[in-house]
C-alpha positions as CSV (number, residue, x, y, z in Angstrom):
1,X,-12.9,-1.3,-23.5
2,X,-14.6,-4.9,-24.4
3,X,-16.5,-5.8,-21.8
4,X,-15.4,-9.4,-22.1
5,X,-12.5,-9.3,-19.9
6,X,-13.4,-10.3,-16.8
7,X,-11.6,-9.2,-13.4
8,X,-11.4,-10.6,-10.0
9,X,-10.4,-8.1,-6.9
10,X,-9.8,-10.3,-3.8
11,X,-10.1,-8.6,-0.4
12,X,-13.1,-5.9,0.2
13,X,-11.0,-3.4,2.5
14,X,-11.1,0.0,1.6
15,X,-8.8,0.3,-1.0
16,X,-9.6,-3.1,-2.9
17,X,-13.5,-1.8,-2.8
18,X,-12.6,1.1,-4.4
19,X,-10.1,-0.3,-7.2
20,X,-13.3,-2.8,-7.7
21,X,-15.5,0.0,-7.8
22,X,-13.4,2.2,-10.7
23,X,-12.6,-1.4,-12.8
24,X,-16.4,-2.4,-12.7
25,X,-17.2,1.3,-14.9
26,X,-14.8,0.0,-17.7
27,X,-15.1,-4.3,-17.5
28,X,-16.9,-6.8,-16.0
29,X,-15.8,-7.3,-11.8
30,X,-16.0,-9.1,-9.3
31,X,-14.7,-8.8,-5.8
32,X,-14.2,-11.4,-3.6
33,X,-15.3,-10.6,0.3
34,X,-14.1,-13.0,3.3
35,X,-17.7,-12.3,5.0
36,X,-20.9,-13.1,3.5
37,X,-22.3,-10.1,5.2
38,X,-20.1,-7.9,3.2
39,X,-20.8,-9.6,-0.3
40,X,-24.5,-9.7,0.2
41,X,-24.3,-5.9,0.8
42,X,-22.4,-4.6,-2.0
43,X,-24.8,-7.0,-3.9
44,X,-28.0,-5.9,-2.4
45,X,-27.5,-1.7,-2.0
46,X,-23.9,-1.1,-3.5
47,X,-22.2,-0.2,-0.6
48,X,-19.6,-1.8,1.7
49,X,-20.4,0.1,4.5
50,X,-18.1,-1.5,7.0
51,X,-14.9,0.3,5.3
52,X,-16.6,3.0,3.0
53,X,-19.5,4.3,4.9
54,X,-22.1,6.3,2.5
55,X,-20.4,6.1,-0.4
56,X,-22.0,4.5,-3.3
57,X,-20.2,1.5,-5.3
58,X,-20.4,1.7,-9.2
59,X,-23.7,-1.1,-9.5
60,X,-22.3,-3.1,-11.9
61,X,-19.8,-4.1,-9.5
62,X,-20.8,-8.2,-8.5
63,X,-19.4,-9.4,-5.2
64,X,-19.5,-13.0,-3.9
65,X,-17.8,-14.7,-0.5
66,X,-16.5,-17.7,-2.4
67,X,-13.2,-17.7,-4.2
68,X,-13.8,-20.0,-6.8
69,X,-16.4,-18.4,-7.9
70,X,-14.5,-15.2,-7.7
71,X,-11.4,-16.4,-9.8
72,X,-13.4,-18.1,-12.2
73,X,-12.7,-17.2,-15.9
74,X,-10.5,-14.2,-15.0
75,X,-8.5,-12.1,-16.9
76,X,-6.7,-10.6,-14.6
77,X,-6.7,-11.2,-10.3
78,X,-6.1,-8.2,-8.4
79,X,-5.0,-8.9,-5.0
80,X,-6.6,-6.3,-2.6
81,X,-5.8,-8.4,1.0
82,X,-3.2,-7.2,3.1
83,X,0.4,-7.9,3.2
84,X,0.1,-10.6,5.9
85,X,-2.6,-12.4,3.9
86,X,-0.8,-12.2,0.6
87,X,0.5,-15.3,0.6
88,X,-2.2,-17.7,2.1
89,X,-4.6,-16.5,-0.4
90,X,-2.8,-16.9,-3.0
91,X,-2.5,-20.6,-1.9
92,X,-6.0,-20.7,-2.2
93,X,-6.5,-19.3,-5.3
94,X,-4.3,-21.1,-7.1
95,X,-6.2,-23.8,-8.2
96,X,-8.5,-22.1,-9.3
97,X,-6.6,-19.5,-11.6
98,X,-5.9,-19.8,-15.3
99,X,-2.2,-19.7,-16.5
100,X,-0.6,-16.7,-17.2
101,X,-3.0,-14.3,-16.0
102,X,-1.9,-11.2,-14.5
103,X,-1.8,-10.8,-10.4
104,X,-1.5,-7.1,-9.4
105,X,-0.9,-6.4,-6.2
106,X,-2.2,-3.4,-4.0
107,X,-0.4,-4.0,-1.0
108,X,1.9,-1.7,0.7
109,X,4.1,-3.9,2.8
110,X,7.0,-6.7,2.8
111,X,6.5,-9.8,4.4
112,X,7.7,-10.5,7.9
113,X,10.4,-13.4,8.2
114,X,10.9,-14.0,4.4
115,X,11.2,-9.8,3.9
116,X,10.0,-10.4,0.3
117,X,8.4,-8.2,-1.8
118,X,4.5,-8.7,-2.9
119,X,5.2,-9.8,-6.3
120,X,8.1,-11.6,-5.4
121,X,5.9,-13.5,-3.1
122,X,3.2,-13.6,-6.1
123,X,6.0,-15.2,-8.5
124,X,7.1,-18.0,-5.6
125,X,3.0,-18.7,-5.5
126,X,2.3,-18.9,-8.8
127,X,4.8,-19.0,-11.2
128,X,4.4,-17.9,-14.9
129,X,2.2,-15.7,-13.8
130,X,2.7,-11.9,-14.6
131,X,3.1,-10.2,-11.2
132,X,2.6,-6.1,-10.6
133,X,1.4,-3.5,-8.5
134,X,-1.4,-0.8,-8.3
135,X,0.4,2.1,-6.3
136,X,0.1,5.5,-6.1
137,X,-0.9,8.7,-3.6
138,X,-4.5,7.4,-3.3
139,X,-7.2,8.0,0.0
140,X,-9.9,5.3,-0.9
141,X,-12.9,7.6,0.1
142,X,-11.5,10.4,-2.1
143,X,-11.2,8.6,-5.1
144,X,-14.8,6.7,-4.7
145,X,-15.7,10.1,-4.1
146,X,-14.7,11.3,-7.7
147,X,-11.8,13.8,-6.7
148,X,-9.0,13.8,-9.4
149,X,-6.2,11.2,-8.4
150,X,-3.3,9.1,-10.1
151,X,-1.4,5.9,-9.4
152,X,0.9,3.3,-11.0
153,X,1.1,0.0,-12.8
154,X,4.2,-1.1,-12.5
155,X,5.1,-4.7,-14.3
156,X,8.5,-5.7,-16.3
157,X,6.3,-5.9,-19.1
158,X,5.2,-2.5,-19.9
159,X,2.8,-3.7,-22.7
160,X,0.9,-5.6,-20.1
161,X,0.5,-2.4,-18.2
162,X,-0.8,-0.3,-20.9
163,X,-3.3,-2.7,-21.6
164,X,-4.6,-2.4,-18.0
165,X,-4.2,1.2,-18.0
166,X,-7.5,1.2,-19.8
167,X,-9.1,-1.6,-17.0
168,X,-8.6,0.6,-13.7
169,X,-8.9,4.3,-15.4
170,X,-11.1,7.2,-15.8
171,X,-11.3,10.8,-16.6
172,X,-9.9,11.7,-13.2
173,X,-8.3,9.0,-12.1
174,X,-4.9,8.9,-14.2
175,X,-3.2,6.0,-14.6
176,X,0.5,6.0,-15.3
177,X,3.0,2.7,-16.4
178,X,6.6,2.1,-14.7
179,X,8.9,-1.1,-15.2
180,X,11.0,-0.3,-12.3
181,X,8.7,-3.1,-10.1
182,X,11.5,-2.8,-7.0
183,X,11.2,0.9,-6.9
184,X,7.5,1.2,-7.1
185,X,7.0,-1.3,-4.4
186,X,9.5,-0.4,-1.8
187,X,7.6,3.1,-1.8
188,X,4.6,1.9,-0.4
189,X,6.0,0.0,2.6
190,X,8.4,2.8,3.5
191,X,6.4,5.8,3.3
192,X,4.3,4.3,5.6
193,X,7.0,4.1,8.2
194,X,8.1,7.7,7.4
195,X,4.3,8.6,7.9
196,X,4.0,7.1,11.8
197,X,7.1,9.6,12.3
198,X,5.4,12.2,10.7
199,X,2.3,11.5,12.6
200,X,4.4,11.6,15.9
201,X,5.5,15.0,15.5
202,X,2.2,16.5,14.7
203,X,1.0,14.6,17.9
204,X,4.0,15.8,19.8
205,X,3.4,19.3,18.6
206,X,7.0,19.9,17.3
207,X,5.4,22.1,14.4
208,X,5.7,22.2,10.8
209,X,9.2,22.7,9.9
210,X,9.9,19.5,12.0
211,X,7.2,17.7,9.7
212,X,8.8,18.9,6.7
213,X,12.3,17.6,7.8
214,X,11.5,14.5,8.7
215,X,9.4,13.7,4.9
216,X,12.2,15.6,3.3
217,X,14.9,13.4,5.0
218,X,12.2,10.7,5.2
219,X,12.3,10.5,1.2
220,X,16.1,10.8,1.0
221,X,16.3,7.5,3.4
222,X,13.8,6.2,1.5
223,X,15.4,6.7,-1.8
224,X,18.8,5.0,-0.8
225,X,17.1,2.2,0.4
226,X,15.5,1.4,-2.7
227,X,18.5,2.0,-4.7
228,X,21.0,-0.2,-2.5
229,X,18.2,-2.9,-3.6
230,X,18.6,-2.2,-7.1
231,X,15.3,0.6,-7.8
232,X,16.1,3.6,-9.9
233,X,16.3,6.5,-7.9
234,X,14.2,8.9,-10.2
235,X,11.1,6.8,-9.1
236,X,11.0,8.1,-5.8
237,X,10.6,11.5,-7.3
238,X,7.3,10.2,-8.8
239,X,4.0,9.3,-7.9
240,X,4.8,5.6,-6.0
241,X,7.4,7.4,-4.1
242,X,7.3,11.5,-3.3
243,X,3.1,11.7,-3.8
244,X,2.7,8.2,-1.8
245,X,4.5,10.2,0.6
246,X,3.4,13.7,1.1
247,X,-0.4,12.0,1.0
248,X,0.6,9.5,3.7
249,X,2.4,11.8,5.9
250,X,-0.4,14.7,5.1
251,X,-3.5,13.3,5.0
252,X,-6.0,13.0,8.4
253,X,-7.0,9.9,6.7
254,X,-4.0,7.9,6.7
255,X,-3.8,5.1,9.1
256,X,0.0,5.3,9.4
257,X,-0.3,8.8,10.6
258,X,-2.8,8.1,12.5
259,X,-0.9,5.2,14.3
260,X,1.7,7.9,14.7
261,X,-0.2,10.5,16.5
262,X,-1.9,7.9,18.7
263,X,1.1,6.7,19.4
264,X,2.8,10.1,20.6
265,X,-0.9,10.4,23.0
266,X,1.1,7.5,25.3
267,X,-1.1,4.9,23.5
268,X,0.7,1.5,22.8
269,X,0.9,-0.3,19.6
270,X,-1.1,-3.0,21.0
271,X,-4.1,-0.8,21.9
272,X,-3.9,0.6,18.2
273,X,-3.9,-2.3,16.6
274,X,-6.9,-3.8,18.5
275,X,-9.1,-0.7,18.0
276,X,-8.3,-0.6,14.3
277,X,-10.7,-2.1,11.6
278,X,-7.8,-1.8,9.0
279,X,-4.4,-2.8,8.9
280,X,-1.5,-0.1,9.5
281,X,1.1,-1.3,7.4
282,X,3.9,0.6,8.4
283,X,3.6,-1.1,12.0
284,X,4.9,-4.5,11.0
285,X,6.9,-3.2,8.2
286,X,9.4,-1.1,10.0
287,X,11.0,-4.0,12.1
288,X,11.1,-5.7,8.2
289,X,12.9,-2.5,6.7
290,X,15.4,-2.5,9.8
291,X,15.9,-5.9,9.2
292,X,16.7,-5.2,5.3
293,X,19.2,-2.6,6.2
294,X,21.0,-3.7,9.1
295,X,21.3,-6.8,6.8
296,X,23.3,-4.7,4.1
297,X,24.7,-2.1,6.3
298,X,22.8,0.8,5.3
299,X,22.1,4.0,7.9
300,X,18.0,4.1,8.5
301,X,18.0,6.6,11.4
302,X,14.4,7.5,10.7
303,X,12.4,4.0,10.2
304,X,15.0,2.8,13.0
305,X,13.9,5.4,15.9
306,X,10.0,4.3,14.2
307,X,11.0,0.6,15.3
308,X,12.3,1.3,18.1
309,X,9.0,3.7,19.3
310,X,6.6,0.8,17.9
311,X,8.5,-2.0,19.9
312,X,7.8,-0.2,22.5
313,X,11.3,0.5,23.6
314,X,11.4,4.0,22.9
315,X,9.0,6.9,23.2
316,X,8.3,9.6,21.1
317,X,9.9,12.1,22.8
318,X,12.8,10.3,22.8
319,X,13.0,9.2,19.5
320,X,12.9,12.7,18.5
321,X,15.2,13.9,20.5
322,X,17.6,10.7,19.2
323,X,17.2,12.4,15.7
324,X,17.8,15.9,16.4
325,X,20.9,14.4,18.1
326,X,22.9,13.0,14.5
327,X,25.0,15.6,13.3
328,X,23.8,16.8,9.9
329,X,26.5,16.6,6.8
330,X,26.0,17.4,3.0
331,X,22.7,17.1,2.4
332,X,23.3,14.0,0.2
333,X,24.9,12.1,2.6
334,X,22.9,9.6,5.0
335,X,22.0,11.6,7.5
């Protein structure tokens, strides 16, 4: 890997740190931080310890609170903010981004009122630009950590992938190409939906066969949602779609799940939203995927009891008992 090219991660969350942290071992990085505070840490003792808390950040890693100075010269701009910031920072950068360089998105949501896709909101920002996505079954503090891991870069252009294949790899941390864009991105939001139900029923205490039928039937619904929106179904089998599931709906770490437990305690999605220092995706995003398929007509009964319980119109309980409630078919059917 030359160490000429030059990349820019904007956003120092958790997950942008760490995909900061792995590019900086292979290429020249820099991240982009909203507080100085932040910046002048990674900086000063290689940590960011307002997200990643005693882990170490690879010391070549530069970090700076201004985005021109971010953007400048870069090869390729990763955008690490999330989805509610997407497009407001990409106003701001655009000035100060060469032509045709690659934006890769690492967010895991659609965007509320438009219901657009990250890089469909990338190409209405800045056009020309080769828009993609960094996806895959990844904790942040596991893979700073060193544990073996593997994600996606999904772009049209698969040559363009390969060639940053080599920019956000290492030993154990695999990275994998896909051109279907639609499919890898629609696994991100909706997992996250399928992992506040998941995280319901383990706070509800419904046990484990309950978990595994609602990520088993979560990933069906999931699956013919991204396919009535023109994704190819064998990519929900893969990484961006079955392993960004079973981590979300798995893991202790996972905010969505998290959210979902919390909320089957009695708390309200307004407490959990103002206690959290990182942004649950699947909490805005499952009024947008309701949205998306009452729009086309398409049977949701999972993400739909999820709205309902984050509105605040339904209760766990209830939306559980709304589920057990649909009479089951053939196993391919919607239900």
């Amino acid at each position: 890997m030359s160490r000429s090219m030059r990349v820019a991660v904007l956003g120092a969350g958790s997950w942008g740190t760490t995909v900061a942290s792995l590019a900086a071992a292979n290429t020249s990085t820099v991240i982009w931080a909203r507080r100085e505070d932040v910046a002048e840490q990674i900086n000063r003792v290689h940590r960011n310890e307002r997200y990643l808390a005693g882990l170490p950040l690879h010391p070549q890693l530069r970090a700076t609170a201004s985005l021109a100075e971010a953007l400048q010269d870069c090869d390729v701009v990763v955008m690490g903010v999330p989805s509610h910031s997407l497009r407001q920072t990409l106003r701001d950068s655009a000035e100060h981004v060469r032509p045709w360089v690659p934006i890769i998105s690492l967010a895991k949501g659609l965007e509320q009122g438009t219901q657009l896709r990250m890089t469909q909101v990338i190409h209405e920002e800045l056009p020309g630009h080769p828009a993609g996505l960094l996806a895959g079954p990844n904790i942040a503090k596991e893979v700073l950590q060193g544990m073996a891991a593997a994600a996606v870069i999904a772009m049209a252009d698969e040559q363009i992938a390969r060639s940053l294949q080599r920019v956000f790899g290492s030993r154990v941390f695999r990275i994998y190409t896909n051109t279907d864009v639609i499919g890898c991105e629609l696994g991100g939001p909706l997992k996250n939906v399928i992992a506040i139900a998941a995280g319901m029923a383990d706070g509800l205490g419904v046990g484990h066969n309950t978990r595994a039928m609602v990520i088993t039937r979560g990933l069906a619904e999931i699956t013919r949602f991204g396919v009535a929106f023109e994704a190819r179904p064998e990519t929900f089998a893969g990484l961006t779609g079955m392993g960004d599931l079973l981590t979300t709906c798995m893991s202790p770490l996972s905010r969505n799940r998290q959210v979902g437990e919390r909320l089957a305690a009695g708390q309200t999605t307004a407490q959990i939203v103002d206690s959290m220092s990182m942004v649950a995706e699947g909490i805005k995003t499952s009024a947008v995927v309701m949205q998306m398929a009452d729009r086309i007509g398409l049977p949701m009964p999972i993400s739909a009891e999820v709205a309902a319980v984050v509105k605040g119109e339904r209760s766990p309980a209830q939306a559980f008992r709304g589920l057990m409630r649909l009479p089951p078919g053939a196993e391919r059917d919607a239900h």
